[in-house]
N, C-alpha and C positions, 0 to 999 in steps of 0.2 A: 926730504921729499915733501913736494906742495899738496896738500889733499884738498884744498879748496877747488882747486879745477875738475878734478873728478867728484866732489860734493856737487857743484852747480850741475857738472852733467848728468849725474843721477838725478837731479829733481828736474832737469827739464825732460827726462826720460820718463822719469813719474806721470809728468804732466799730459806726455805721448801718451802712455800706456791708459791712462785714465780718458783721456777724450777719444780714444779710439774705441775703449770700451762701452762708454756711452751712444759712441756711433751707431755700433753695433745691437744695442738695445736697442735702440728707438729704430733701425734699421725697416724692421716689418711695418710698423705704426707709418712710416713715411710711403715706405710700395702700397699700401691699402689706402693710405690718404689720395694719394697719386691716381689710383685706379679708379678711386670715387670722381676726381675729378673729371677723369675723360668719361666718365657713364655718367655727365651731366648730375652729379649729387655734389654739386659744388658748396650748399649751407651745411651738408652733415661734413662734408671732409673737413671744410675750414673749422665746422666749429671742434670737432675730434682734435685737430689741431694746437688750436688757441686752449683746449682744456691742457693736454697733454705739456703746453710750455705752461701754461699757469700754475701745474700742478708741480713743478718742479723746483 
């Protein structure tokens, strides 16, 4: 039996499971950014933003 084929699909699994879970984190931080933007607070959303991928 070949395990390489089921090795590669676990790690592209891995890689689902991990960017989904990041999604999900930053989830709130992006509806709050969003919100700022339509209530015209365009320099705090953007900058809330640009910290949050800086800081990553």
């Amino acid at each position: 039996m070949d395990f390489t084929v089921i090795k590669e699909q676990l790690g592209d699994f891995s890689t689902f499971v991990d960017a989904v879970s990041k999604l999900i984190k930053n989830f709130p931080l992006v509806v709050n950014n969003l919100g700022e933007l339509f209530e015209g607070k365009t320099t705090e959303a953007l900058s809330t933003s640009i910290d949050g991928i800086s800081s990553k």
